[in-house]
C-alpha positions as a LaTeX table, in Angstrom:
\begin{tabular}{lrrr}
\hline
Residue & $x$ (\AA) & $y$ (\AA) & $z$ (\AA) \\
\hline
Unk1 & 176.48 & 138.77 & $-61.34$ \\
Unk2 & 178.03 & 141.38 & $-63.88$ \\
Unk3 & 176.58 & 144.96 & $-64.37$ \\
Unk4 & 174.24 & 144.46 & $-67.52$ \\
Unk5 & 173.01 & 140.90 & $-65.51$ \\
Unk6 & 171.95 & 143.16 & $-62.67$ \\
Unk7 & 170.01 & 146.02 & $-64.31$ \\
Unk8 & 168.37 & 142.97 & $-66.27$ \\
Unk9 & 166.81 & 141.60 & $-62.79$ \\
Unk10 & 166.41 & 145.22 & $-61.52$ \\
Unk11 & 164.22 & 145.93 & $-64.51$ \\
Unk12 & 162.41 & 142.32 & $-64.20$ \\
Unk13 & 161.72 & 143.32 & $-60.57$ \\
Unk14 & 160.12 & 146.50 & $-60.99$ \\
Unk15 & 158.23 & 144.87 & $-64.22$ \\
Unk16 & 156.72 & 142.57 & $-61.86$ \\
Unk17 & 155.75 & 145.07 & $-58.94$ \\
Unk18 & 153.48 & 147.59 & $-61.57$ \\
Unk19 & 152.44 & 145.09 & $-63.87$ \\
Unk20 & 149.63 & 143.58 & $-61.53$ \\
Unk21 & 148.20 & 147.13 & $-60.90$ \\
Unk22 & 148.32 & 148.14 & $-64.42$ \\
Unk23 & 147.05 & 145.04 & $-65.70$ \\
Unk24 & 143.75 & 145.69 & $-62.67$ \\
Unk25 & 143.35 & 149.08 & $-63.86$ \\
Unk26 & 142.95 & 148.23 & $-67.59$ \\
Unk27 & 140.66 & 145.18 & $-66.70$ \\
Unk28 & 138.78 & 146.87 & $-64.02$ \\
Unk29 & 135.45 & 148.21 & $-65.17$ \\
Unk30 & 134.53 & 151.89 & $-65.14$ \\
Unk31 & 133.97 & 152.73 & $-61.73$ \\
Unk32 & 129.91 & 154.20 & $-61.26$ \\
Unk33 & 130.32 & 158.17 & $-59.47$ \\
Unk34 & 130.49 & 157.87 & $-56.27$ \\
Unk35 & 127.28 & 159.80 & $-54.47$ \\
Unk36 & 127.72 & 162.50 & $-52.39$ \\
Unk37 & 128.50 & 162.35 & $-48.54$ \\
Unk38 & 125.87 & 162.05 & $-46.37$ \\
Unk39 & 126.78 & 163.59 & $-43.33$ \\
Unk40 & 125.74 & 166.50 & $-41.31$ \\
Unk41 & 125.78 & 169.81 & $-42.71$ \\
Unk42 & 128.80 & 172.41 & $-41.91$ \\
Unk43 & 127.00 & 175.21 & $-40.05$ \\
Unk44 & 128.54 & 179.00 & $-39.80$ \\
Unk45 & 127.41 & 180.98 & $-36.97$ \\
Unk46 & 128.50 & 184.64 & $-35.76$ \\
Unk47 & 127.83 & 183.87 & $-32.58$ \\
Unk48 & 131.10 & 185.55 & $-31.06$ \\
Unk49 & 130.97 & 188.48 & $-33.36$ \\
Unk50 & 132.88 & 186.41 & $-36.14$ \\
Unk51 & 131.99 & 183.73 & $-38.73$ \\
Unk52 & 132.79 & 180.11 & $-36.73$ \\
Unk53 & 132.03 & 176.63 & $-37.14$ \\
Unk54 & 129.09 & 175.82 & $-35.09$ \\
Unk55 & 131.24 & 172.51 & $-33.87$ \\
Unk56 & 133.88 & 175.38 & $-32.48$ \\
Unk57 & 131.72 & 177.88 & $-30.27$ \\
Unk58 & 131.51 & 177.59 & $-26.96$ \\
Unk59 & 128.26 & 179.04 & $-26.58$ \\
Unk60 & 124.82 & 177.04 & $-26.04$ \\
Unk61 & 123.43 & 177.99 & $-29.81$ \\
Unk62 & 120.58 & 176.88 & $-32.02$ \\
Unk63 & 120.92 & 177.85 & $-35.75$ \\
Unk64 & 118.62 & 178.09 & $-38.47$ \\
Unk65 & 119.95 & 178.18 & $-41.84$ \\
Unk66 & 117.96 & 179.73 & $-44.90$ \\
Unk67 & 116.29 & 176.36 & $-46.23$ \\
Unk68 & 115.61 & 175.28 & $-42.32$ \\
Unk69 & 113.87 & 179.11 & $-41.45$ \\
Unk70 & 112.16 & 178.08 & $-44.98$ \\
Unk71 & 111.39 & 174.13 & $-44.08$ \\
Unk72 & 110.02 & 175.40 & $-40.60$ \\
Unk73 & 108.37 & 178.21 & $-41.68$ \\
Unk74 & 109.69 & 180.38 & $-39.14$ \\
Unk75 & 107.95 & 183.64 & $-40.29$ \\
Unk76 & 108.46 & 186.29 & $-37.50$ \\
Unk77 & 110.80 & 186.26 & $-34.54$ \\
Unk78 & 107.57 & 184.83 & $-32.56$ \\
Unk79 & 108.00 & 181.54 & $-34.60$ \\
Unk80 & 111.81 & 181.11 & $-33.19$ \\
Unk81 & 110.48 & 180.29 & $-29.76$ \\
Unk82 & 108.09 & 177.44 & $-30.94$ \\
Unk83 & 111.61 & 176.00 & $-32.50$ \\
Unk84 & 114.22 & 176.64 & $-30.15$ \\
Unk85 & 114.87 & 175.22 & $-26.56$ \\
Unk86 & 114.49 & 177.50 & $-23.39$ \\
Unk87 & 112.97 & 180.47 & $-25.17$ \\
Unk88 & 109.66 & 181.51 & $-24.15$ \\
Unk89 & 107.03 & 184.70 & $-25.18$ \\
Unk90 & 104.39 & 185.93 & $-23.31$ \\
Unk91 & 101.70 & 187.82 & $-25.06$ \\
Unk92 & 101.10 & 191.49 & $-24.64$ \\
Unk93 & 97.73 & 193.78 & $-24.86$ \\
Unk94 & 99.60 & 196.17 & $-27.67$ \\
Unk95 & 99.60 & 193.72 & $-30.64$ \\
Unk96 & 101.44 & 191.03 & $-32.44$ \\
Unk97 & 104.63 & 193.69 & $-32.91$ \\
Unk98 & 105.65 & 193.59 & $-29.67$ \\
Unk99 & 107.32 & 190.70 & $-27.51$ \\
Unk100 & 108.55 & 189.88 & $-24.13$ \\
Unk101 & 110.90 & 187.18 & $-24.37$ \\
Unk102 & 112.73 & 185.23 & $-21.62$ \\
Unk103 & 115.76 & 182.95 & $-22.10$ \\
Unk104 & 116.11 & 180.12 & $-19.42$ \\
Unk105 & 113.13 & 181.89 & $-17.26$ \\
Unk106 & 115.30 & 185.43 & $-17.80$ \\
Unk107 & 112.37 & 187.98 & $-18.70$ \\
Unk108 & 111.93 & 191.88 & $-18.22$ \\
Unk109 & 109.34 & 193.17 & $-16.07$ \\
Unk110 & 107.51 & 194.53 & $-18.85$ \\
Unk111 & 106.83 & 196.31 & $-21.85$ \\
Unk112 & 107.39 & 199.74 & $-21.05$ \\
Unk113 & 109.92 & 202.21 & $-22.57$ \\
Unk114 & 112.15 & 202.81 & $-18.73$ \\
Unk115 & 112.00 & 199.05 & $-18.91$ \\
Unk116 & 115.76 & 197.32 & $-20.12$ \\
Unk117 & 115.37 & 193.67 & $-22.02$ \\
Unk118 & 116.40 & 190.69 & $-20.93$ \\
Unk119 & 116.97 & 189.35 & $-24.32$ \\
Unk120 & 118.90 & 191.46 & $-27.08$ \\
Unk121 & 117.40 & 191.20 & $-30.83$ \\
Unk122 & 120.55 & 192.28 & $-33.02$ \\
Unk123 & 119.71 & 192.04 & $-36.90$ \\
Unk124 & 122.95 & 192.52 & $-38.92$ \\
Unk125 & 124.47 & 193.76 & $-35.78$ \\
Unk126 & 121.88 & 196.20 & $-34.71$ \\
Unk127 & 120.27 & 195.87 & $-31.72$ \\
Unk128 & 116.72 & 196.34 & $-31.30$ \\
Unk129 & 116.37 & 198.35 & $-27.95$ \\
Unk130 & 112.51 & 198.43 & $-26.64$ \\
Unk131 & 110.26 & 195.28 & $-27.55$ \\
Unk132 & 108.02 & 197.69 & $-29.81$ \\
Unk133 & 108.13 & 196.16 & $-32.99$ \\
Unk134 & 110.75 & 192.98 & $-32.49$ \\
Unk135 & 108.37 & 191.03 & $-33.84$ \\
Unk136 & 110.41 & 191.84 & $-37.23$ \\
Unk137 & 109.13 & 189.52 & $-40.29$ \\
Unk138 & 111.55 & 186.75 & $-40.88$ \\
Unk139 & 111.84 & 187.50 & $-44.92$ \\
Unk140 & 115.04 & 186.74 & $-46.92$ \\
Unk141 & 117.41 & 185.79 & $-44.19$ \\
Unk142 & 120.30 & 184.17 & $-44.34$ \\
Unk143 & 120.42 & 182.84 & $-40.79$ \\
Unk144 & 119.21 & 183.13 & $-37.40$ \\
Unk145 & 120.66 & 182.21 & $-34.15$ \\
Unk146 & 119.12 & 181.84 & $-30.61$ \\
Unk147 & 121.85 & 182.44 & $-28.24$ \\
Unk148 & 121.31 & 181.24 & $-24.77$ \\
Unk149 & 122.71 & 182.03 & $-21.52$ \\
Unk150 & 125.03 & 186.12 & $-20.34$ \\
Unk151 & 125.93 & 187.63 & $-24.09$ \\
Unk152 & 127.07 & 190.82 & $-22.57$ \\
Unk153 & 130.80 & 190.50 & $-23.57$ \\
Unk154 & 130.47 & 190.27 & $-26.82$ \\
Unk155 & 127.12 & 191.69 & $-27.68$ \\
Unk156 & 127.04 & 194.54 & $-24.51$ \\
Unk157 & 123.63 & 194.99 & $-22.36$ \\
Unk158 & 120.38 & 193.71 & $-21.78$ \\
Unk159 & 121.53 & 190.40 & $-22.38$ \\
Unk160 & 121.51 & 188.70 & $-19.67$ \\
Unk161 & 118.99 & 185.80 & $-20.24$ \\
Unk162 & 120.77 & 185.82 & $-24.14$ \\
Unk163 & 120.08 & 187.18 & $-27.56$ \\
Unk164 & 118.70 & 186.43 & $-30.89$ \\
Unk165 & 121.43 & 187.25 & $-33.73$ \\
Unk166 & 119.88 & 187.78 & $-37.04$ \\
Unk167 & 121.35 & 187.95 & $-40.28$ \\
Unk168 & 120.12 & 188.91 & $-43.53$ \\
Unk169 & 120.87 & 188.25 & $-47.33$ \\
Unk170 & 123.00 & 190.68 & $-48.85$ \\
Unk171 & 122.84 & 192.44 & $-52.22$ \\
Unk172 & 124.60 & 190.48 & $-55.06$ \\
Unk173 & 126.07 & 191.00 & $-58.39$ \\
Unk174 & 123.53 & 188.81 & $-59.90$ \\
Unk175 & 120.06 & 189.57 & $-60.91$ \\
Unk176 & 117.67 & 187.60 & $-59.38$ \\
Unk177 & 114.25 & 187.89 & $-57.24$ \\
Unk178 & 111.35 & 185.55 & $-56.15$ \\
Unk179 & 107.85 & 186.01 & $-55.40$ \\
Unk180 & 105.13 & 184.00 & $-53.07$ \\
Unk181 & 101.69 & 184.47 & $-52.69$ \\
Unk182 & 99.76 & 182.35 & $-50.26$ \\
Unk183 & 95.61 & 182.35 & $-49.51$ \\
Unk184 & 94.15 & 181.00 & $-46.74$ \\
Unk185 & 91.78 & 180.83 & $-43.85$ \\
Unk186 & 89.93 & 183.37 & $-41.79$ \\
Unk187 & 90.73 & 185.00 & $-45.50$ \\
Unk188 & 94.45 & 185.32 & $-44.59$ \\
Unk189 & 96.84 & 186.47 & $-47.58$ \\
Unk190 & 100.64 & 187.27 & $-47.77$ \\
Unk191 & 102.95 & 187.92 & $-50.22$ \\
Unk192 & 106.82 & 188.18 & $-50.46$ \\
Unk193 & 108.62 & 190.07 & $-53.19$ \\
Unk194 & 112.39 & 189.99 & $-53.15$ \\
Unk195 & 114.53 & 191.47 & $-56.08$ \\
Unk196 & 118.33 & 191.46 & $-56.25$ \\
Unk197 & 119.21 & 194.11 & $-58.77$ \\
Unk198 & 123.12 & 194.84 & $-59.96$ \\
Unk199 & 123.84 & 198.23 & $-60.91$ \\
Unk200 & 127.45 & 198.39 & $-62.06$ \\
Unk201 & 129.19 & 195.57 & $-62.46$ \\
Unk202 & 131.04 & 193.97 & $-59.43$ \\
Unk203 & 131.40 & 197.42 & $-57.73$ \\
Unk204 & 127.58 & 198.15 & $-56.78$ \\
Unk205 & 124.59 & 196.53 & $-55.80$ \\
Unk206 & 120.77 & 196.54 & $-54.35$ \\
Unk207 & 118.65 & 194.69 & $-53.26$ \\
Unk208 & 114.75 & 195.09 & $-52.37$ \\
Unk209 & 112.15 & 193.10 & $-50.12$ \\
Unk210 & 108.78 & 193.37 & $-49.57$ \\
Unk211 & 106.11 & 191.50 & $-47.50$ \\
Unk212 & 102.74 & 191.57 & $-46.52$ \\
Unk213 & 100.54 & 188.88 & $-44.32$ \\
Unk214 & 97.04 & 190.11 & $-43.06$ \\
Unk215 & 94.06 & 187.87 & $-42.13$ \\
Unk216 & 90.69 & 188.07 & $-39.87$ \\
Unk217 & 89.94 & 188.33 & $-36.56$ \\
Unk218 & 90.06 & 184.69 & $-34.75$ \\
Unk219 & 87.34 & 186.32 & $-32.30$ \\
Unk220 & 84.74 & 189.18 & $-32.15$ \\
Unk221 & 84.82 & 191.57 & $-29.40$ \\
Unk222 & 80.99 & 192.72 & $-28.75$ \\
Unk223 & 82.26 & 195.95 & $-26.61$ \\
Unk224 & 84.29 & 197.18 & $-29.20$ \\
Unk225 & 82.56 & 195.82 & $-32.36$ \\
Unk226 & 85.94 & 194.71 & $-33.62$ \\
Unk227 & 87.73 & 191.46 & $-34.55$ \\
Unk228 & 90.17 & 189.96 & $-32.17$ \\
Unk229 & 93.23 & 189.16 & $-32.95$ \\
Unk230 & 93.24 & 189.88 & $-36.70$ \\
Unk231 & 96.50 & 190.94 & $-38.16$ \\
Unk232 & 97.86 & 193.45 & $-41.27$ \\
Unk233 & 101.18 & 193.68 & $-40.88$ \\
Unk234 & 104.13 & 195.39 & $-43.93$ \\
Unk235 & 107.72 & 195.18 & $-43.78$ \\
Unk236 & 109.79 & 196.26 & $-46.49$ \\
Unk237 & 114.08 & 196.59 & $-46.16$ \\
Unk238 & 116.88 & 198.19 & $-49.21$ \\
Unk239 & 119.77 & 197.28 & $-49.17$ \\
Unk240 & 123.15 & 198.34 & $-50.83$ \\
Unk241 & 126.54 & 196.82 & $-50.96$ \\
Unk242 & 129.43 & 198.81 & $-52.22$ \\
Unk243 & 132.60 & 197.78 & $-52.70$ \\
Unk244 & 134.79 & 200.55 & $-52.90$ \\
Unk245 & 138.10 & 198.70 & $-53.35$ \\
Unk246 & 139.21 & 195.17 & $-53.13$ \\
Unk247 & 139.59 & 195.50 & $-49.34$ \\
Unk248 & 137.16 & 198.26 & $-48.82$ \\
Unk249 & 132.95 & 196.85 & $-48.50$ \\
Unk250 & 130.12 & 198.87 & $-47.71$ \\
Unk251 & 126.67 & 197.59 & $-46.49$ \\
Unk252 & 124.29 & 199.62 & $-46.47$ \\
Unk253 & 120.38 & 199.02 & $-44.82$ \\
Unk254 & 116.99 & 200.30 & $-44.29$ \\
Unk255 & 114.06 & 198.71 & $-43.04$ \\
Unk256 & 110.56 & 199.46 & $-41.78$ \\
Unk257 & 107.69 & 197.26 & $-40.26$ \\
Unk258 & 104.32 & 198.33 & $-39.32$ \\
Unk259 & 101.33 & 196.23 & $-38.34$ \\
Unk260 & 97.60 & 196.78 & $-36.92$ \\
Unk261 & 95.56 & 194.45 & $-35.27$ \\
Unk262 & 93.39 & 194.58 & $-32.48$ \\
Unk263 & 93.93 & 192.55 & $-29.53$ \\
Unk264 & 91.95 & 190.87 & $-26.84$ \\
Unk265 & 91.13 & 193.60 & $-23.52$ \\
Unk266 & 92.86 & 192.67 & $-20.34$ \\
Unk267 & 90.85 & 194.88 & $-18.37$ \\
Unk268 & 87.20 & 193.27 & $-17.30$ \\
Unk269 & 84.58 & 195.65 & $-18.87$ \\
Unk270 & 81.82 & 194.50 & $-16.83$ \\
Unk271 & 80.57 & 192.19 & $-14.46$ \\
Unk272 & 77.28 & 190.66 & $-14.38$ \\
\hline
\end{tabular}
């Protein structure tokens, strides 16, 4: 076979081998978008102190993302036990602010102040010392995490039955905000005001929540002439992001909850 004879069948071959696909591709109708995959959701978790796949940490951890706290309406700290395996409240005679929770059967002897937790509350790595007031309103968060089982190497004391890792939404450079207002029985009414406010462009920003819930006593308590169990409860938290260079953030937070209610006696007034 001479030289030219060769390249001929060289060229013939390699005709033949892309030929068939490009002939397919011209023929082949326009292919419909394919949907979107419907597998499991990617879930990020801090439970060791850094952002991890949940897949990856060796910890015994249920999640809540923003749209499940919202789906569930998890609205205070309370609701995470009525959502969460192996984590339990019991009730005390101060109010709805304050909890005793136990991890696994883990639980503190009581409420009072020369009494250590069993269960650490740490929102946006603060921890929440005393039960007084853990009952923290569950308003624009980002995610929540029930940790169960010995968190002291990572997260320190007082959390020996586990801890509940909170994490809220940050200021943005966007402007943005929301507002709900709900009515309902026993002439219950809350409200949630949230307002994301940029105040120089990619360097500085705040952002603002608000919320109130407050409804009627579920009982009347004859001694007292009060409701029982009625609830008017405010939290409110600013916060500020800063970023002072391109590898230099600051976060910045405040926040305040109060509530009043009046809760059934555990002391027997009389007996008849």
């Amino acid at each position: 076979m001479t030289n030219s004879s060769w390249k001929s069948a060289l060229c013939a071959g390699v005709s033949l081998v892309f030929l068939p696909s490009i002939a397919s591709a011209q023929a082949a109708p326009q292919a419909a978008p394919q949907a979107a995959p419907t597998g499991l959701e990617e879930v990020i978790v801090t439970a060791q102190r850094r952002e991890e796949r949940l897949a990856d940490v060796p910890v015994a951890v249920t999640a809540f993302g923003a749209r499940e706290l919202e789906r569930r309406q998890i609205a205070d700290v309370r609701a995470l036990t009525e959502n969460a395996p192996s984590i339990t409240f019991t009730a005390t005679p101060y109010g709805n602010n304050d909890l005793i929770l136990a991890i696994r059967g883990v639980a503190p002897g009581g409420v009072l102040p020369n009494v250590d937790q069993a269960v650490g509350t740490y929102v946006d790595g603060i921890y929440y010392a005393r039960p007084e007031g853990s009952n923290l309103a569950m308003v624009d968060i980002a995610s929540a995490e029930v940790l169960r089982g010995p968190q002291g190497t990572l997260f320190g004391r007082n959390t020996i039955g586990g801890a509940l890792n909170i994490t809220t939404n940050k200021p943005t450079y966007d402007f943005g905000g929301s507002l709900k207002l709900g009515y309902g029985n026993y002439n219950a009414i809350s409200g949630t005001g949230v307002v994301n406010l940029p105040i120089i462009a990619d360097k500085l920003a705040a952002r603002l929540v608000y919320s109130h819930v407050e409804h009627d006593g579920y009982g009347y308590n004859p001694t007292l002439a009060s409701d029982v169990a009625d609830q008017n409860d405010d939290y409110i938290r600013a916060s500020l992001r800063a970023d002072l260079t391109s590898r230099m953030r600051l976060d910045v937070s405040f926040d305040h909850y109060a509530g009043a209610n009046h809760q059934p006696l555990w002391v027997l007034n009389a007996y008849l």
